[in-house]
N, C-alpha and C positions, 0 to 999 in steps of 0.2 A: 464446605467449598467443593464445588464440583470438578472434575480433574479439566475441565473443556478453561475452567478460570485461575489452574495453577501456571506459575508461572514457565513451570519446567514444561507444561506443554502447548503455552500461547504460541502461537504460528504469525510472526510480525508482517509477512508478507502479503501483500495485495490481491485479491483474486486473479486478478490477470497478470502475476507474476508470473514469468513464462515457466517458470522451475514450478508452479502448480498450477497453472492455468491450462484446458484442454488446448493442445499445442498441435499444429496442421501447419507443415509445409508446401507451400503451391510452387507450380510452374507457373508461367503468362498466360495460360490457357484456363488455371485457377482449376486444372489437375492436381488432385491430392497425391504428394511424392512422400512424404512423411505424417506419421499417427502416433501421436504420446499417447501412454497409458493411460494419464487422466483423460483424453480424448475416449477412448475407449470405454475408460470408466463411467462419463458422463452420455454417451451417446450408445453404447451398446455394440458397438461394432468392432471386429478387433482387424487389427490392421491391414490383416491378409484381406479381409471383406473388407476395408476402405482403400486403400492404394489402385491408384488409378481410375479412380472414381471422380468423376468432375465434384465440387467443393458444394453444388447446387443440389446434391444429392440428403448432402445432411442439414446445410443451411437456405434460409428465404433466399431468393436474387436479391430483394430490394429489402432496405431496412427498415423495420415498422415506422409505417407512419410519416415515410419516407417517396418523395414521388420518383419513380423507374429513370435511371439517365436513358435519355432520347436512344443513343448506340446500343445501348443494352437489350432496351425492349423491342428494338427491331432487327437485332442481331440472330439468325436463325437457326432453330435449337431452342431456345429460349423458350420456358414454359413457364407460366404465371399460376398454373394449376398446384395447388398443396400436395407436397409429393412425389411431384413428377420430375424426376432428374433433366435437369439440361444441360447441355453443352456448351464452348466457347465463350465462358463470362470469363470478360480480361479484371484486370483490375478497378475499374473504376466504381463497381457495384460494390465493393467492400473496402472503402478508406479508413481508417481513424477509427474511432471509439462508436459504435454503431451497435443498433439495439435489433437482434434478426432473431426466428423462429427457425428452431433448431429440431431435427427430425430424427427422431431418435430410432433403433431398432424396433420397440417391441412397437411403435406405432402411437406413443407420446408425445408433444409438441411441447417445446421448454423454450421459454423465454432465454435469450442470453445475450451479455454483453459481446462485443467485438472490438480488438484492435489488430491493425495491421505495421510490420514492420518490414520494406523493402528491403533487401539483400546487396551490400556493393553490389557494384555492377550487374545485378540481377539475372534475369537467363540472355538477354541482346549475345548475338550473334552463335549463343549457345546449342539454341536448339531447342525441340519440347523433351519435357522431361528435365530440364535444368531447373536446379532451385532460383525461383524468382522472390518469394518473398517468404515470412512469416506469419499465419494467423494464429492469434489467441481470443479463448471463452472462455466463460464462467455465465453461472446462473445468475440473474435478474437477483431474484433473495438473494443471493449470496454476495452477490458486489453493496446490494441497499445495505448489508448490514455492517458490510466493511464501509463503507462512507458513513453509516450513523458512529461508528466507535474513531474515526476521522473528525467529525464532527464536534466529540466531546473531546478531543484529545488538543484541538483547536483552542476550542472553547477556553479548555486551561492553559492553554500556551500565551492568549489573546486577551482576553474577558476575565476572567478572575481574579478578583481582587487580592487574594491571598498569594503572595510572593512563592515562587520556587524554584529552587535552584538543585542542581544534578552536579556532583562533586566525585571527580576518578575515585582510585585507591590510593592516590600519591594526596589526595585530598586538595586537589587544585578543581575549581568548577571550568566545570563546561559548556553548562547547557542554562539557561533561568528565563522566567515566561517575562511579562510585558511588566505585570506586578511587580516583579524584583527589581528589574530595571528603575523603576520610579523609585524603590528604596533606594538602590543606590545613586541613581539620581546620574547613571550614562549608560551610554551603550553598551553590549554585553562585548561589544567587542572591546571595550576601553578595558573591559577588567578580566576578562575569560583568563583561565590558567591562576587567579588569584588563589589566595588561600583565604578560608574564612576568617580567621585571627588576623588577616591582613586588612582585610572589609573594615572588620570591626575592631578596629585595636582598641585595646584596655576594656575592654567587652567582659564580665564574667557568668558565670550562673549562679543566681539567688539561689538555687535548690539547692540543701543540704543532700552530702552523701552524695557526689556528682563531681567527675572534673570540672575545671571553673571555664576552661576553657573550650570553643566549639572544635576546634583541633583534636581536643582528648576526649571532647563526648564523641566524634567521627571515630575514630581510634577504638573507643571501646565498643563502639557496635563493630566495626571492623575485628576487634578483635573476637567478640562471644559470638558474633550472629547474630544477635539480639536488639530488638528493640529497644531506643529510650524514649518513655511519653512521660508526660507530664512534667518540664523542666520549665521555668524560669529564667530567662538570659536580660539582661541589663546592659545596653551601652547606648554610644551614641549611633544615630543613624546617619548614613551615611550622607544623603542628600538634607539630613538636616543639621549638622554641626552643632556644637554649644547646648544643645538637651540631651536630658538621657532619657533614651525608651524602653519599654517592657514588651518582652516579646515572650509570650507560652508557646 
C-alpha cells in the first residue's frame, strides 16, 4: 500500500477547501490584496510579485466556455488577449464555481476550478484596497478526482446493497448507508446512537472461539487493533421479525 492510500495520510478535504485551495483575496476592483502559499505554489508567483496585481493578470476574465458579461467586455482596460493583464474587473466576471485558464509564471496555462466567497459587508464605503471578497482554485485533475472518490463514496452510502454501519468508541452507531436502513427497516435517525446488541437482541455468533456477542466482537477489535473476519452472527433481522438470519 502506497503511503498517498494510508490512512494516516488521506487529506479528507476538498480541493477548494480554503485551508488548501490556492486562496487570493480581492478588493471591488478584483485587485489582488492577499496570496496563499498554495497560491504561490500552484501559479509560480510569490506574493510580493502578485499583490496588487489586478486578479486578470493570473486568471481568464471570462470563464471557459462561458460568454463575456455585456459590462465586462466593454468596461476599459479589459483585454481578451492570453496574457495580457487588465484592469477594473468588478465582481461579476468570477461568481460561484467557474472553470477559468490560470497563467502561471513560467508561461503554462492550467486549467482550474473557481469559487468565490463575498466578505460581510465587503469593501462599500471602504475604499480600494479593502477586502471585498475571497477567491479559491485548484487544478481541473485535481477537483475530477476529488469528485470520482465523491462519487464512489456516494455510491456506497446510496447504491449498495451490502448494509453499513459506522459505530463510536462508546459503540453506539452513528452513521449507516441506505442498505442498513432497509435491514433495519427505519430511518437512521429513528435508531442513531443505538447499540448493536440493541438492533439485534438475542443475536449471537455461530463462530467458535469468538465473543457471541456484536458488543464484545467491537470491544475486541477496540481493544487489540485488530481485525475480526470471517465470523458468523445469527439473529433476527430487524425489519423482519419472527426469522432468524445469517449474516457473514
Amino acid at each position: 500500500m502506497s503511503a498517498a492510500n494510508t490512512a494516516e495520510s488521506a487529506d479528507y478535504r476538498g480541493p477548494l477547501d480554503i485551508t488548501r485551495a490556492a486562496t487570493m483575496v480581492l478588493d471591488a476592483d478584483s485587485t489582488v490584496i492577499g496570496w496563499s502559499p498554495t497560491a504561490a505554489e500552484l501559479l509560480g508567483y510569490e506574493p510580493a510579485e502578485a499583490l496588487g496585481r489586478p486578479l486578470s493578470a493570473f486568471l481568464s476574465v471570462h470563464p471557459v466556455g462561458g460568454s463575456p458579461p455585456a459590462a465586462a467586455a466593454e468596461a476599459p482596460g479589459v483585454s481578451e488577449a492570453p496574457g495580457t493583464p487588465a484592469t477594473g474587473i468588478g465582481p461579476p466576471s468570477l461568481v460561484g464555481n467557474e472553470i477559468h485558464v490560470a497563467h502561471a509564471r513560467d508561461g503554462r496555462e492550467l486549467l482550474v476550478a473557481t469559487a468565490t466567497c463575498p466578505l460581510p459587508g465587503g469593501a462599500a464605503g471602504h475604499g480600494p484596497g479593502a477586502p471585498d471578497r475571497i477567491l479559491v482554485a485548484a487544478e481541473m485533475g485535481e477537483l475530477r478526482h476529488w469528485e470520482s472518490r465523491l462519487a464512489l463514496l456516494q455510491g456506497l452510502a446510496t447504491q449498495s446493497p451490502v448494509g453499513l454501519a459506522i459505530y463510536d468508541t462508546d459503540l453506539r452507531l452513528t452513521w449507516c448507508n441506505t442498505a442498513y436502513e432497509r435491514e433495519i427497516g427505519q430511518p437512521l435517525a429513528a435508531f442513531r446512537g443505538m447499540r448493536a446488541d440493541e438492533l439485534y437482541g438475542g443475536g449471537s455468533f455461530v463462530t467458535p472461539g469468538y465473543p457471541q456477542t456484536l458488543d464484545g466482537v467491537m470491544h475486541q477489535v477496540l481493544d487489540t487493533g485488530e481485525p475480526i473476519l470471517d465470523l458468523n452472527f445469527r439473529a433476527q433481522q430487524p425489519s423482519d421479525p419472527g426469522r432468524d438470519h445469517l449474516w457473514s
